[in-house]
N, C-alpha and C positions, 0 to 999 in steps of 0.2 A: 504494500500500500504506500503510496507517494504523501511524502509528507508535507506540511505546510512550508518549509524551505523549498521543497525539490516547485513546487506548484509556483512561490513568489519567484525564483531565480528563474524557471519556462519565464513567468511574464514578464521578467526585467530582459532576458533576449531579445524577446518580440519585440520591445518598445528600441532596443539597441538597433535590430536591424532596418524596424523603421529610421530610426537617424540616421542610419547610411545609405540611404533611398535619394538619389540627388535627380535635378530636373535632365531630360535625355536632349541632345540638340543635333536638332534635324534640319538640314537644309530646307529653306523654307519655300524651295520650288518643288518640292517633295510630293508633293498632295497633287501636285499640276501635272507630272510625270508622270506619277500613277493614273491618275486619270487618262491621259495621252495613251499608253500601255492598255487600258481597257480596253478605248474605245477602236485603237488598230484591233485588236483580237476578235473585235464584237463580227458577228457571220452578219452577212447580210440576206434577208429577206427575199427568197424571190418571190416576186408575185406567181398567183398559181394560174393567170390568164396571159401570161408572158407574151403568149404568139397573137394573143388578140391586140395586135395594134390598131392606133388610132386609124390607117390604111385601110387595115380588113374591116373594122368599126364602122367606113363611111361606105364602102364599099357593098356589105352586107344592107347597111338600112337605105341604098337606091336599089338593089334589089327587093328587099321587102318593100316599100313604096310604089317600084313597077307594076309588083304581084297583085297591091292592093288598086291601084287605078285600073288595072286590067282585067281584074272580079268589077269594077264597078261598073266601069262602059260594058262589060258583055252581061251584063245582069242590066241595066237597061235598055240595052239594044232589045233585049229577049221580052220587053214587055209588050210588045204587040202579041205575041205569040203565046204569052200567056192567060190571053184570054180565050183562045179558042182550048185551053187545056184545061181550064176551071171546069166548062163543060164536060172535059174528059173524065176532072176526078168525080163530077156527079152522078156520072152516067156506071164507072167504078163503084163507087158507093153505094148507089141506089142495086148494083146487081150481087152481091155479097153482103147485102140487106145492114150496112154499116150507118144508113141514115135513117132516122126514126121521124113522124109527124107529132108526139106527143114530148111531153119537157119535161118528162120524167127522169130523172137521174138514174134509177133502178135498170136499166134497161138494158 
C-alpha cells in the first residue's frame, strides 16, 4: 500500500514536469504550408456527365425541338382527316356495342 509520502512526492513530479513544459516555436508560415500540402493532395471531382458537353447539350435540344415542331404540323395537317374518322370510331363503337343511349355508369 502506497503511503502518504510515496502519493505527495507522485504529485510534486507532476507539478515538476509541468514547469519544464516550455512554449514550442513554429514557423509561422506553418499552418499556410500545411494547408498548401492538403489542398495539392485533394483528388478532384469528376463530374459523372463529363461527355455531356455544353456541344452535345445544344445539339440534342435542336433535335428535341425538331421532333416537337414536327409532331405538331403533322398533327394539324391530319385534322381535316380526322373528321371523317370520328365517324369511323362510331361506326367501331356502335358495332362491339361499346356505346350505350342511357347515363348509367353500371353498364
Amino acid at each position: 500500500m502506497k503511503t502518504k509520502k510515496d502519493i505527495n512526492q507522485q504529485v510534486d513530479d507532476a507539478f515538476k514536469a509541468l514547469d519544464n513544459i516550455k512554449k514550442v516555436e513554429v514557423n509561422h508560415f506553418f499552418k499556410h504550408k500545411v494547408l498548401q500540402k492538403l489542398n495539392a493532395e485533394k483528388e478532384e471531382k469528376t463530374p459523372v456527365f463529363s461527355w455531356f458537353t455544353p456541344q452535345l447539350q445544344l445539339a440534342t435540344l435542336s433535335v428535341i425541338l425538331l421532333l416537337n415542331f414536327g409532331t405538331i404540323f403533322y398533327a394539324f395537317n391530319n385534322s381535316s382527316q380526322s373528321a371523317s374518322s370520328t365517324s369511323d370510331i362510331k361506326t367501331f363503337a356502335q358495332e362491339y356495342s361499346l356505346q350505350s343511349d342511357s347515363s348509367s355508369i353500371l353498364n
